[in-house]
N, C-alpha and C positions, 0 to 999 in steps of 0.2 A: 678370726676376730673372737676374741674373750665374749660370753656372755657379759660380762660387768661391763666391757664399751656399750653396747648397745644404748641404753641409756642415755650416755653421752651423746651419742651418734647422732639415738633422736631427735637429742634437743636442737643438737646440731642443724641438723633439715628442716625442724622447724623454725631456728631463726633466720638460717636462709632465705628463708620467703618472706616474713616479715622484716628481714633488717632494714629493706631498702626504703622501708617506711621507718620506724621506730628510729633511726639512726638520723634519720633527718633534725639538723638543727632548725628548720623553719617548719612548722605545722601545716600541714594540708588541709585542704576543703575536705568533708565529709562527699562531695562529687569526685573529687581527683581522688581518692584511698579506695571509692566502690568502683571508680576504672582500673584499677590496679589491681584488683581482688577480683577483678571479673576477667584480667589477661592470664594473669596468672594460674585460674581453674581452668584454662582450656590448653593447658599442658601438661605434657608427659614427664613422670620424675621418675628416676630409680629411688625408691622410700624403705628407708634403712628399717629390715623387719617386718616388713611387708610385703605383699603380692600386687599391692593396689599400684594404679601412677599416676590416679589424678585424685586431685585435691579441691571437693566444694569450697564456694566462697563460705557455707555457713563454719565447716571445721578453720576456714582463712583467720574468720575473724574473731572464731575463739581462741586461735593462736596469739593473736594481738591482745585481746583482752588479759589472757593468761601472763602473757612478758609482760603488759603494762601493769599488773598488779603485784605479779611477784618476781617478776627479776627471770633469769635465766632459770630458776627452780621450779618456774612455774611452765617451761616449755619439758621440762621431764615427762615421763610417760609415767603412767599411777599402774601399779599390778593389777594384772587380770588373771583370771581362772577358767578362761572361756578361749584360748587359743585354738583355732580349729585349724584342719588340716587338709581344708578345700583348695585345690589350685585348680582354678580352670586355664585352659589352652592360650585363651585373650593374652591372660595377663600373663603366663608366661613369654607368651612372643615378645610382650610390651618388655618386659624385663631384662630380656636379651638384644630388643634394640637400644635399649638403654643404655647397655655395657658397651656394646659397638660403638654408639654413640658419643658414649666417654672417652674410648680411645680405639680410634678408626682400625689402628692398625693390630689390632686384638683379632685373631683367624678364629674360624666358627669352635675349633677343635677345644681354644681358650676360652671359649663363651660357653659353651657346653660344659667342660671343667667346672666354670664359676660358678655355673648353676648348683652343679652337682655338689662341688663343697658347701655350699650356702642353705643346702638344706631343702631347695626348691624340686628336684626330682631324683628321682633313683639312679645310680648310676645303671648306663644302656639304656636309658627308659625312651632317649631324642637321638634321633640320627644324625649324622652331621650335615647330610642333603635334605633332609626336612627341613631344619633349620637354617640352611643359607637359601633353599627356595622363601622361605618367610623371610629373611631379614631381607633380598631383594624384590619381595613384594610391598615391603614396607618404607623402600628406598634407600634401606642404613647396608646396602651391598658397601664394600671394604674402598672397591674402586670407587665409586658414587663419593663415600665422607672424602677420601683421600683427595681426591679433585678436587671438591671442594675447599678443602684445607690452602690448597694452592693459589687458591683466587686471591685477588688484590688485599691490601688493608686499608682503612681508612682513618684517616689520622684523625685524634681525639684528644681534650684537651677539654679540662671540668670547668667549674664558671668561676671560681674564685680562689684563694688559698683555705686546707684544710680541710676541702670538700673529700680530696684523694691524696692517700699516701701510696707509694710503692715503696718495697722494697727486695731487696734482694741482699747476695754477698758472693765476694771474687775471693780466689786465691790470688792475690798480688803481687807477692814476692815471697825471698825466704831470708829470714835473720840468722843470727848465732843461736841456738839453743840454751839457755841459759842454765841448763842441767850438765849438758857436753860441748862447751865451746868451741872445739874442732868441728861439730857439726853444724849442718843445717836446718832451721825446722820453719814449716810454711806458716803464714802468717794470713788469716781470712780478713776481709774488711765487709764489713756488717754497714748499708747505709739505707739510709732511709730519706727519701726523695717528696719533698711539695709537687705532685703534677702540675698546677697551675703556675708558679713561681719559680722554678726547678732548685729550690731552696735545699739544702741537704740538712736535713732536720738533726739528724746525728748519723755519726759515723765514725767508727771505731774498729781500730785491729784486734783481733783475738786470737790465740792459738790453737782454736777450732773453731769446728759450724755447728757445734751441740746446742740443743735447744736455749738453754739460758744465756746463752751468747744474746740469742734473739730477743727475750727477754728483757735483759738489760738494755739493749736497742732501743727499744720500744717504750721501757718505761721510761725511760732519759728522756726521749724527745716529747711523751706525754707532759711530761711532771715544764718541761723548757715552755712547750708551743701548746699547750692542750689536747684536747680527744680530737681528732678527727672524724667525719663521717663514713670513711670508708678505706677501709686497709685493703692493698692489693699485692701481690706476689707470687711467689713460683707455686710447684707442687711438689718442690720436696718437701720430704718427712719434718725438715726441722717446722716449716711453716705452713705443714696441713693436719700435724698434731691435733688431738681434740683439747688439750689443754688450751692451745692456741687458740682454738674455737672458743672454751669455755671462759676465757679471758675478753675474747671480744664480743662475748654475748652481754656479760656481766658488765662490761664497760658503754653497751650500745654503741657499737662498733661494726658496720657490715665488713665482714672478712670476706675476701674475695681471691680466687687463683686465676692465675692462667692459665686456657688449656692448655694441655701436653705436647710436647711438642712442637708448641705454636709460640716463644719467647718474642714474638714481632709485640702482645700485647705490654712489654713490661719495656718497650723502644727507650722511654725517657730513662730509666734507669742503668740501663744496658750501655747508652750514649754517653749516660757519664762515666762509666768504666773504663772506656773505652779513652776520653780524656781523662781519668787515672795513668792511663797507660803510655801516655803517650807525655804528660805534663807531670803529676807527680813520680811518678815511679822512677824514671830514668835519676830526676835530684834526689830521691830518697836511697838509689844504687850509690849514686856518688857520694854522700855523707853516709852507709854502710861501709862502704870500704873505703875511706879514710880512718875511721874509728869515731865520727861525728854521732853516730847512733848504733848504739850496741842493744838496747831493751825494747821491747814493743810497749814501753811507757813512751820513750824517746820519739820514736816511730808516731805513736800518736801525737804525742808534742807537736812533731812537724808537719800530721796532717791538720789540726786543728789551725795551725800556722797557715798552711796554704787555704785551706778553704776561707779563712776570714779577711786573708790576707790580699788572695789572688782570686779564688774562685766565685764567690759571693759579689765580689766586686766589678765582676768582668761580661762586658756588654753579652746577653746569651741571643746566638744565632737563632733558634727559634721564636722565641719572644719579645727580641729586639731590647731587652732591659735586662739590669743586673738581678741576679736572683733576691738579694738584699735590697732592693728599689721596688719590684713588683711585689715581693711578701709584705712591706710596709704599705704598699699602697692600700690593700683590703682593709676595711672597717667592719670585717666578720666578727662579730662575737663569740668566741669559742669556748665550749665546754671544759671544766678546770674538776681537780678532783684533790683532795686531800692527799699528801702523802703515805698517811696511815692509812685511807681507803685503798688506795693504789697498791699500797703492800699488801693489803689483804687480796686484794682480787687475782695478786699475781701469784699466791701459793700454789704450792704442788696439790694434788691430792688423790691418794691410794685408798679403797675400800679395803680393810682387815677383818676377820671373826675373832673377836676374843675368846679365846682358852678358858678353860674350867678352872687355871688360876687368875685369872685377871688382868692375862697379859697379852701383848701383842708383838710383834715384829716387823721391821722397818730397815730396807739395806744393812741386814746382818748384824742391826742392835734390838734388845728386846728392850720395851717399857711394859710398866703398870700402870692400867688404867681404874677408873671407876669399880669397883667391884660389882654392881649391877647391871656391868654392862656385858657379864660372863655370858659365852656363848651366843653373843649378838654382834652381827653384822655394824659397822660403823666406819667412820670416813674421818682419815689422818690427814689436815693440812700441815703442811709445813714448807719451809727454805731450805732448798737441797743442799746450800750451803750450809746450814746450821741443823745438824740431825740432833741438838741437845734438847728443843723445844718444837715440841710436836704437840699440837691442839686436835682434840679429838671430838666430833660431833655424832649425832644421832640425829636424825632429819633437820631440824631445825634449832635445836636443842645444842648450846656449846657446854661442856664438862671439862673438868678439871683437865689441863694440861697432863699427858703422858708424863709418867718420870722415868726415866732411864735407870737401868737396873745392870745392863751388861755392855758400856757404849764402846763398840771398838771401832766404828768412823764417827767422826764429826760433821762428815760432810758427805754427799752422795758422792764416791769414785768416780763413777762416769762424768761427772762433771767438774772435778779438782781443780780448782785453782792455782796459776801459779805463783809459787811465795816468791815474789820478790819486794826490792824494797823500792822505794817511790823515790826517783829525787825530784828536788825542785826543779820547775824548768830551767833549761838552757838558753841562756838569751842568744848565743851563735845559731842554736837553730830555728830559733822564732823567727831570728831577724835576716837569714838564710831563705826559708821556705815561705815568708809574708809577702817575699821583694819580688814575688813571681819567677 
């Protein structure tokens, strides 16, 4: 881990504990907020940058204070000059059941490792039988989590629409390549699931799982259905980014994972893949190879088709109502945000040092900044799609837009877009994939 995440990271942990207040669209009693700040300090955390694992209610509710006044900014951590270099034995143990904790099937050999890159002891300093006699006196032994992992699940289901989104994303099939037409190239579907309603808030193909895939996702179904109070999904990289984090800090948003290796908690979503797979996918093969759908515009066409068409509409076996009958049913008033707010909170953003000419560097183009800002650290938002306009801050402080001096991408590579061109819908496939 970069020192510059840390930071991040922080803030990160610190909204974890506070979102599942703060993100609440109904206000709590001043009784119900000190039961929850009082469960919450008699647990153990692995704390990004630290030694400690438990957390007073009094640092609780200066965490809350802190995001209620300023935003995700306000859970950053402020510099110190006082880092000391005390570790006692306690909290190392605690540390390392921690890590176990996180992922059962992590062997002492790997916990030891972690330790040792993270800065908390020497390497050779912990045995590996020391430490599997302490993690099985502490109950986090490998066999102990792993049993437990296996025990039943218990089915769950939020109290209204918007309380809980899931999401996730399939490979589903494969198109023509629109670069090399004799080829094949895979196709991801990005969707995003109402628990309560089993509503598909959006859903969309794309030609990869790179982060802004998800992005787009998200902000579609924000900008369509509103904020949510609680976003839930897997642990890959695309959806445990700290962007992703710092997006749903900024939004009051509890972002929440599955544990690893446990996908029973992501069921409702998984379930409807599964009828992808079994309802779309076979008619979307069929109009692929007729020549009915040759682009992953078209593709989308006809899932937009079936879900409004068929899916939304269609009695759902757990809930006994169509997904489109129970999301109208709720009279929840849901959080709504500006378009231009939304864009801002969904920008990138990289820390740079300006240079002794006044410049910086961003995916292999340079800008000019500020000339005061020579030799100071500072923080480039921007849309990875558009590297022509790049805004440049200093804590709080926004300055002149970068200007581009040497632009040789327009867009960040890793995430290129593919140029094609849009046609209008096809009414044969609307009214193809609508009919069920």
């Amino acid at each position: 881990m970069k020192k510059s995440d840390l930071p991040e990271q922080i803030a990160a942990f610190r909204y974890s504990l506070s979102a599942p207040r703060v993100s609440r669209q109904t206000p709590l009693s001043s009784g119900e907020i000190k039961r929850y700040l009082a469960e919450v300090s008699t647990k153990s955390y692995s704390i990004p940058g630290s030694n400690r694992t438990n957390i007073s209610t009094r640092t609780l509710e200066r965490f809350l204070s802190q995001y209620r006044k300023d935003g995700w900014e306000g859970l950053m951590p402020q510099a110190r000059s006082d880092k000391g270099r005390v570790r006692l034995p306690d909290d190392l143990v605690a540390q390392a059941v921690a890590l176990r904790r996180e992922r059962p099937e992590r062997s002492v050999e790997q916990i030891i490792y972690l330790l040792e890159e993270s800065g908390l002891v020497e390497k050779g300093q912990v045995a590996e039988s020391t430490l599997a006699r302490h993690l099985r006196h502490a109950g986090a032994s490998r066999k102990e989590l792993l049993k437990d992992e296996r025990s039943g699940f218990r089915r769950f289901e939020v109290e209204d629409a918007h309380v809980l989104w899931q999401s996730d994303a399939q490979l589903t099939l494969y198109l023509p390549d629109p670069k090399h037409p004799n080829r094949k190239r895979k196709a991801i579907l990005f969707a995003i699931l109402d628990d309560y309603s089993r509503y598909i808030l959006h859903g969309e193909f794309y030609w990869d799982e790179k982060l802004p895939r998800l992005e787009d996702s998200l902000k579609k179904a924000i900008l369509r259905h509103g904020i949510p109070e609680q976003f839930y999904c897997d642990n890959g990289a695309v959806y445990s980014s700290h962007h992703l984090m710092r997006i749903c800090g900024k939004l009051g948003v509890h972002l929440t994972h599955s544990r690893p290796y446990r996908p029973q908690g992501r069921g409702k979503i998984e379930r409807f893949f599964r009828f992808i797979d079994t309802s779309f996918k076979p008619e979307a093969y069929e109009a692929i190879n007729s020549g009915q759908i040759k682009t992953i515009e078209e593709l989308n066409e006809a899932l937009q088709a079936w879900l409004g068409g068929y899916y939304h509409l269609r009695k759902h076996g757990g809930t006994g109502k169509a997904p489109i009958e129970r999301l109208k049913q709720s009279t929840r008033e849901v959080r709504r945000i500006s378009i231009m707010e939304l864009t801002e909170i969904f920008l990138w953003e990289e820390e740079r040092t300006v240079d002794k000419t006044g410049c910086v560097s961003l995916m292999g183009n340079t800008y000019e900044v500020d000339l005061e800002l020579t030799k100071q650290k500072v923080i480039l938002r921007y849309d990875p799609f558009d590297l022509e306009t790049i805004q440049v801050w200093k804590g709080d402080k926004r300055y002149a837009d970068a200007q581009p001096l040497n632009l040789k991408r327009r867009y960040d590579r890793r995430v290129k877009p593919d140029q094609q061109e849009v046609a209008p819908p096809n009414p044969q496939i609307v009214s193809f994939f609508s009919s069920g």
